[in-house]
N, C-alpha and C positions, 0 to 999 in steps of 0.2 A: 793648745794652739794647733797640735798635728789633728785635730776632728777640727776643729774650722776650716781649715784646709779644704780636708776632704766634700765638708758638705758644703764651703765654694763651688768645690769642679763637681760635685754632682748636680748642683741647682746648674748649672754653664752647661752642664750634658742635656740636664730635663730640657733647657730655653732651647737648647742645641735642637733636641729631638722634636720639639711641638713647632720650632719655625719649621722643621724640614716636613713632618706630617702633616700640619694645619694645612699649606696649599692643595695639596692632591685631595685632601678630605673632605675640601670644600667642593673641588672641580666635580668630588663622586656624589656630593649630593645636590649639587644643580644639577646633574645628569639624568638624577632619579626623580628631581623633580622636572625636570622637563619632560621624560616620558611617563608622568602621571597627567602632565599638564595637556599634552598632546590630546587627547582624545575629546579634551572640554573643549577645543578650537573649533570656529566659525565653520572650517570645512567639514569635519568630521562631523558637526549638526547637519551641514547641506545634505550629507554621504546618509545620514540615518533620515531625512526628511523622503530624499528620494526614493530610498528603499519601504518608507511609509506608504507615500502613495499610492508606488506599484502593486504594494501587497493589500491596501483596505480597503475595506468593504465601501462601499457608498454612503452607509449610515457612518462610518469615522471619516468618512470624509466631509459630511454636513459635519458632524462635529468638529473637526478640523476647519472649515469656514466661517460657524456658526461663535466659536469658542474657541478659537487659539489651537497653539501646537501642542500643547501639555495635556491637556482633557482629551485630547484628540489619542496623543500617543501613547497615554496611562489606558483607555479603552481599547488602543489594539494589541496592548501588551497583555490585559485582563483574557481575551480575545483568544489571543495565543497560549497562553499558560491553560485556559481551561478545554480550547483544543487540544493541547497534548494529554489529558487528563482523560477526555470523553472517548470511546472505542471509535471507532471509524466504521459509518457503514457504507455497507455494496451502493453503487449506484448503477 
């Protein structure tokens, strides 16, 4: 009867422990999801369309008119990637 006892109050300590950790461990994983979530948001596309623009060529921008924003922006990134790749000459 004295071990029933015991594993009463420790099953009462564990509920004890998870009611007091379950709130904050929830709060810390909205948190992380919310800044995973941020950068998928409507403005954060605007923020990467504009800085598209500024930076493409005329042919990603027919592609950009022609074809959407995703063929547009997979070829200025192809673009990019293989400019940093190629040497750079004198002009």
């Amino acid at each position: 009867m004295h071990d029933d006892a015991r594993t009463g109050k420790g099953r009462l300590v564990n509920v004890l422990y998870l009611g007091l950790l379950l709130p904050p461990g929830l709060m810390l994983l909205l948190l992380a999801m919310e800044r995973v979530e941020r950068p998928l948001s409507r403005a954060s596309v605007g923020d990467q369309l504009e800085t598209f623009l500024d930076n493409a060529s005329s042919e990603e921008v027919e592609v950009f008119v022609s074809e959407g924003y995703a063929p547009a922006l997979d070829c200025y990134w192809t673009r990019r990637r293989l400019g940093g790749l190629l040497p750079h000459r004198a002009r």
